[in-house]
Every structure is written in structure tokens, then in C-alpha cells.
C-alpha positions as CSV (number, residue, x, y, z in Angstrom):
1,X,-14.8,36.3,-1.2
2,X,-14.0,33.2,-3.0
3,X,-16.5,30.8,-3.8
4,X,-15.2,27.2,-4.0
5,X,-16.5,24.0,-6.4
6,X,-14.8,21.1,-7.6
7,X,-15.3,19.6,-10.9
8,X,-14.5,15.8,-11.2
9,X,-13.3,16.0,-7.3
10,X,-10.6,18.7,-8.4
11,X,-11.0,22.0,-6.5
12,X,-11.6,25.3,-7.5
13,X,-12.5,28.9,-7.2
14,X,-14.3,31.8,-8.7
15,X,-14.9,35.6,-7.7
16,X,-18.2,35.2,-8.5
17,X,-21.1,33.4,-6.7
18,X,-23.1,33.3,-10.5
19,X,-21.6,32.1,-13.2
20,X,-22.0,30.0,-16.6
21,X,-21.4,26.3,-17.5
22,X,-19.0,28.2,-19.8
23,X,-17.4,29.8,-17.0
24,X,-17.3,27.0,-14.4
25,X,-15.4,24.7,-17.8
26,X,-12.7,27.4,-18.2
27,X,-12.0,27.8,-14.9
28,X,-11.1,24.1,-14.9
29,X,-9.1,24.5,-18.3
30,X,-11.2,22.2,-20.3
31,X,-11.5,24.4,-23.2
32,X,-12.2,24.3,-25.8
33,X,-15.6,24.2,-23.6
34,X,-17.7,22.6,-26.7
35,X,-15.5,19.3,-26.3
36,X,-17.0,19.3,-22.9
37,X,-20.2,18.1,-21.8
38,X,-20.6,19.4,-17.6
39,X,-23.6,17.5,-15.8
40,X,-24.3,18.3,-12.2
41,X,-25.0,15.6,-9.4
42,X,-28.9,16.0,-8.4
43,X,-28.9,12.7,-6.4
44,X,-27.5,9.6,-5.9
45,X,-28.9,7.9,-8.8
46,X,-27.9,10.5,-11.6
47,X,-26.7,13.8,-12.7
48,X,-27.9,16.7,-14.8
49,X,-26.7,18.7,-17.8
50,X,-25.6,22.6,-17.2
51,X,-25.6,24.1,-20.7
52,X,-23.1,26.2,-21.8
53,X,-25.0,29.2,-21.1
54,X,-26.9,28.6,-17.9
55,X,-26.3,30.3,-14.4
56,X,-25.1,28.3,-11.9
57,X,-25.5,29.6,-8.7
58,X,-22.7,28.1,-6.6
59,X,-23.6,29.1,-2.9
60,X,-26.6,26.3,-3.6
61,X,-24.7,24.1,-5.7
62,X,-22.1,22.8,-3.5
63,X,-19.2,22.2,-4.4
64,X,-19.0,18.3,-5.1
65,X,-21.6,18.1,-7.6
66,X,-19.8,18.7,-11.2
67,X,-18.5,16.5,-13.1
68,X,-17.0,17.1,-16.7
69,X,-16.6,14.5,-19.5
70,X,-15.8,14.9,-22.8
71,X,-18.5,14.9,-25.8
72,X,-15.8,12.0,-27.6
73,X,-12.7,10.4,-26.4
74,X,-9.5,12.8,-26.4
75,X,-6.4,12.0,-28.6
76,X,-3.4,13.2,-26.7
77,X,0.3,13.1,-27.8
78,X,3.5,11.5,-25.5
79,X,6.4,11.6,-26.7
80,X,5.0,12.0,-30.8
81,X,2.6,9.2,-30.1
82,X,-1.1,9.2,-29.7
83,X,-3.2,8.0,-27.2
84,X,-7.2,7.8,-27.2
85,X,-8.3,9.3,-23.4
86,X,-11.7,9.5,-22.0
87,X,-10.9,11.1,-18.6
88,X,-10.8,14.8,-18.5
89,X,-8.4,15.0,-15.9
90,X,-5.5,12.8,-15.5
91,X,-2.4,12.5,-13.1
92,X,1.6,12.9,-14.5
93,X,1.3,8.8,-13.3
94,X,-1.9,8.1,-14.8
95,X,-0.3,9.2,-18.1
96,X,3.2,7.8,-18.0
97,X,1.3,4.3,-17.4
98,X,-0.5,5.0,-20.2
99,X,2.0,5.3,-22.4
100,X,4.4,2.9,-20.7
101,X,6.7,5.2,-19.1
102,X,8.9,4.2,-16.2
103,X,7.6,7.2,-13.4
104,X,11.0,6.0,-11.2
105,X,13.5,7.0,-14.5
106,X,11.5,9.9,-16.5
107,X,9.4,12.7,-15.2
108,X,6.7,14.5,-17.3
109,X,6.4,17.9,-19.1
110,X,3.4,19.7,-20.8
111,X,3.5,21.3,-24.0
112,X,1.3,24.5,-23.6
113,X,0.4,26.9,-26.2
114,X,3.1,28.8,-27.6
115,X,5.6,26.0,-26.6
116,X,5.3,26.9,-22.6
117,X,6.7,24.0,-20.9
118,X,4.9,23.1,-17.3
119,X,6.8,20.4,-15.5
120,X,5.2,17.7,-12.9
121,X,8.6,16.4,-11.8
122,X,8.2,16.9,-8.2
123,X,4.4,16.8,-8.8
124,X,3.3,13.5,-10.1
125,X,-0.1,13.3,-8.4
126,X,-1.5,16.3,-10.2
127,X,-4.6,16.6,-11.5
128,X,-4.0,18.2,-15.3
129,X,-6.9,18.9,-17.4
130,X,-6.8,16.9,-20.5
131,X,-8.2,18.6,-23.8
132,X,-7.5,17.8,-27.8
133,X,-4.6,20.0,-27.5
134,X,-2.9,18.1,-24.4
135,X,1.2,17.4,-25.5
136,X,3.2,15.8,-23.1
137,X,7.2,15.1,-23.3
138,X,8.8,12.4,-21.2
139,X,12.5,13.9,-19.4
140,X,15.0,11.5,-17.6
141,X,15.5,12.4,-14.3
142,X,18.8,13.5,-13.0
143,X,21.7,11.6,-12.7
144,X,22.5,9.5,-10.0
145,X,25.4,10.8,-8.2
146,X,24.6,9.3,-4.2
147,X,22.5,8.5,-1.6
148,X,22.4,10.0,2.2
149,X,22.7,6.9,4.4
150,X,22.4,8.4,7.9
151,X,22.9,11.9,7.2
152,X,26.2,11.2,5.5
153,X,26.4,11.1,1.4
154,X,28.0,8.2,-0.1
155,X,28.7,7.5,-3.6
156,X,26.2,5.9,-5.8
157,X,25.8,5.7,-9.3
158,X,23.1,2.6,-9.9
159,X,19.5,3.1,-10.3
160,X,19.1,0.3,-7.9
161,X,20.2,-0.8,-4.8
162,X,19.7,-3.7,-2.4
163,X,19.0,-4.1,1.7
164,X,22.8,-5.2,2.0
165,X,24.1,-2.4,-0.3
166,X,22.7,0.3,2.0
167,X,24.1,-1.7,5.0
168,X,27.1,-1.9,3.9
169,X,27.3,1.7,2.8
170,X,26.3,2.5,6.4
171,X,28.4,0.2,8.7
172,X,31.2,-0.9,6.3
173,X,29.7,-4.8,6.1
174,X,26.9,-7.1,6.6
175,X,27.5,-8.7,9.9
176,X,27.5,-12.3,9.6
177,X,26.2,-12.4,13.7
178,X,22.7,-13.8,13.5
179,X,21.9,-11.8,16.9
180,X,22.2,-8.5,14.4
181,X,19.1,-7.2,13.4
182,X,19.7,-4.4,10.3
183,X,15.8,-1.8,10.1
184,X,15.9,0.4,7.0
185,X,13.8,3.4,6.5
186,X,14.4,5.6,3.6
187,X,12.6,9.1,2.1
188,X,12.5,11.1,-1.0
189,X,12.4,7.9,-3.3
190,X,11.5,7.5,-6.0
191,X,7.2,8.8,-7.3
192,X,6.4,4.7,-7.1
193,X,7.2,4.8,-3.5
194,X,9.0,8.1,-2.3
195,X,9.1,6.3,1.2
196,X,8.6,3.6,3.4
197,X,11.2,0.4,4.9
198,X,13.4,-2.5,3.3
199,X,13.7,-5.7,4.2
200,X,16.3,-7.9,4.0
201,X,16.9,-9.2,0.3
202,X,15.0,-6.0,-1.4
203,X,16.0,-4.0,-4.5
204,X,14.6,-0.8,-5.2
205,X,14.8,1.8,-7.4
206,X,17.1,4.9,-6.3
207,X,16.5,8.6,-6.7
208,X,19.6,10.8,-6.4
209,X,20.3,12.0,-2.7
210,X,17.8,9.5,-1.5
211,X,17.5,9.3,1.8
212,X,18.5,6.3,4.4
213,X,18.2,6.3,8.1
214,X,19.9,2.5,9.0
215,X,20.0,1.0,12.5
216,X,21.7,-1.8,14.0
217,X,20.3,-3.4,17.1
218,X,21.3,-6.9,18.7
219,X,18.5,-9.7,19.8
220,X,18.7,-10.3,23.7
């Protein structure tokens, strides 16, 4: 049986039903677990420390009351630059705005212990624990080689495009007829906005094999 808690509204798991501050902090990664101070909700107007060393007994607990902060704000490294953090968990997007990195044109990898690389390039609303040893490397994503503009790949190359350029890609031309009515819908964009519509006179950023579903309807 697997008991369930979540610590800063991340979930997570343990074999056990009792187990330590110490334990419930590893669990979550935040080691090393003395950085960490771990308080437990006892109501709505505060919280209460869980030492290292104390029993939690997590079929009482619940499993929304943790929370986890660090003892002192967290220096992390991006790209061989430093950045003070006070959050111990943080999103690939949290961090690439921190550091000013365009989410549309890089992904993010994690530099583990003994050089493991952990990549969040399809992933960029996860939830990584941040500690003192926290190393992250920005990557380009891959080259833009087309689009699928109803279910047939054309050639692209730019990292934008506009409401005309998919129109055209799709019927050849913009029809100058002001009866036509163009509705795009496109999928797998970019981790800004990997889907949604365009209207006319919109440029957005493209991801490679983006996906565009264009019709073309005439006004009665």
C-alpha cells in the first residue's frame, strides 16, 4: 500500500505510513535536508515545524499539509550564472524566466550528480526540487524544418510565421473575396502556447512539425 502526501502541492508517496521529517524531505529531493525547514498546516491561520527527527504519521496528516522552505535563499547556476531562489520547487518555465531564457527557442536540462543530464524538453511544467546543488543548462531546440498544415507537411524554416503564411501554405493564396472567412487552429506549439487559434494579422512563434488544421468557409 502506498501512502500519498504532497509537499508544497507536489505529490508523493511512501511505503510507509510512519516516517521522519527526514524522510518525508528526501522523498521530495530537498536534500541536503538541513537546508530545509518542513512546517505542517495545523489550520488556516498557520503552520507547524516537523523536526528532522519526528514521526509523522501520514494516514492523519493528510496529504495537503506540508510545506518546505529553505532555511536561506538558494543560489542556483543557468548557464554559469547564478541566481538567488527562495522557492523549493520551481517549473523548467519558472526558471528560464528567471534567467531570461526564451521557453519558445531553448529547452532546459539538469546537471545531476555525477554529470547525469535530466531533460524537461517536453516537460516544461515540472515541478523540480531546487537545492544548493541545483545546475541547469539551456539547449536550443531543434531545427525548424516544417509545419503540418492540414495533415500535409510543407516547408518551413522561420521561427515565426503569420495568419496569411499558414493560409497560403494551405490554399496556395489569401483570397482577396471579402465573403472568405480563413479559422486557424494549430497544436504542438510552442511551451508559451502549445495550442489554441490565429486570427487574422498574428505572428507566432513555430515549433518544428507544428501542427495546422486551416478552413475556408464563405459568409451567406
Amino acid at each position: 500500500m502506498k501512502f500519498v502526501f504532497k509537499i508544497n502541492q507536489k505529490r508523493f508517496e511512501s511505503n510507509e505510513p510512519k516516517i521522519t521529517g527526514r524522510e518525508l524531505l528526501t522523498i521530495a529531493n530537498l536534500t541536503p535536508v538541513e537546508d530545509f525547514e518542513l512546517l505542517y498546516k495545523i489550520n488556516e491561520k498557520g503552520f507547524e515545524p516537523i523536526q528532522l527527527d519526528e514521526i509523522v504519521d501520514l494516514k492523519t496528516a493528510g496529504i495537503e499539509g506540508f510545506k518546505a522552505k529553505p532555511y536561506r535563499k538558494l543560489k542556483i547556476r543557468v548557464d554559469d550564472k547564478q541566481y538567488e531562489v527562495e522557492e523549493c520547487f520551481m517549473t523548467p518555465l519558472e526558471i528560464m524566466d528567471l534567467a531570461g531564457i526564451n521557453p519558445d527557442r531553448f529547452y532546459l536540462k539538469e546537471i545531476r550528480k555525477g554529470n547525469v543530464e535530466v531533460s524537461y524538453k517536453d516537460d516544461v511544467e515540472h515541478k523540480i526540487a531546487i537545492t544548493k546543488a541545483s545546475c541547469f543548462v539551456s539547449c536550443e531546440r531543434e531545427e525548424i524544418k516544417c509545419v503540418i498544415v492540414n495533415a500535409r507537411e510543407k516547408a518551413w524554416s522561420n521561427e515565426k510565421i503569420s495568419f496569411d503564411d499558414v493560409v497560403k501554405l494551405a490554399y496556395g493564396e489569401v483570397s482577396t473575396n471579402p465573403n472568405v472567412i480563413y479559422t486557424i487552429n494549430y497544436k504542438r506549439g510552442v511551451p508559451s502556447k502549445p495550442e489554441g487559434s490565429m486570427v487574422k494579422g498574428e505572428v507566432i512563434y513555430v515549433k518544428n512539425k507544428m501542427i495546422f488544421n486551416v478552413t475556408q468557409t464563405n459568409r451567406s
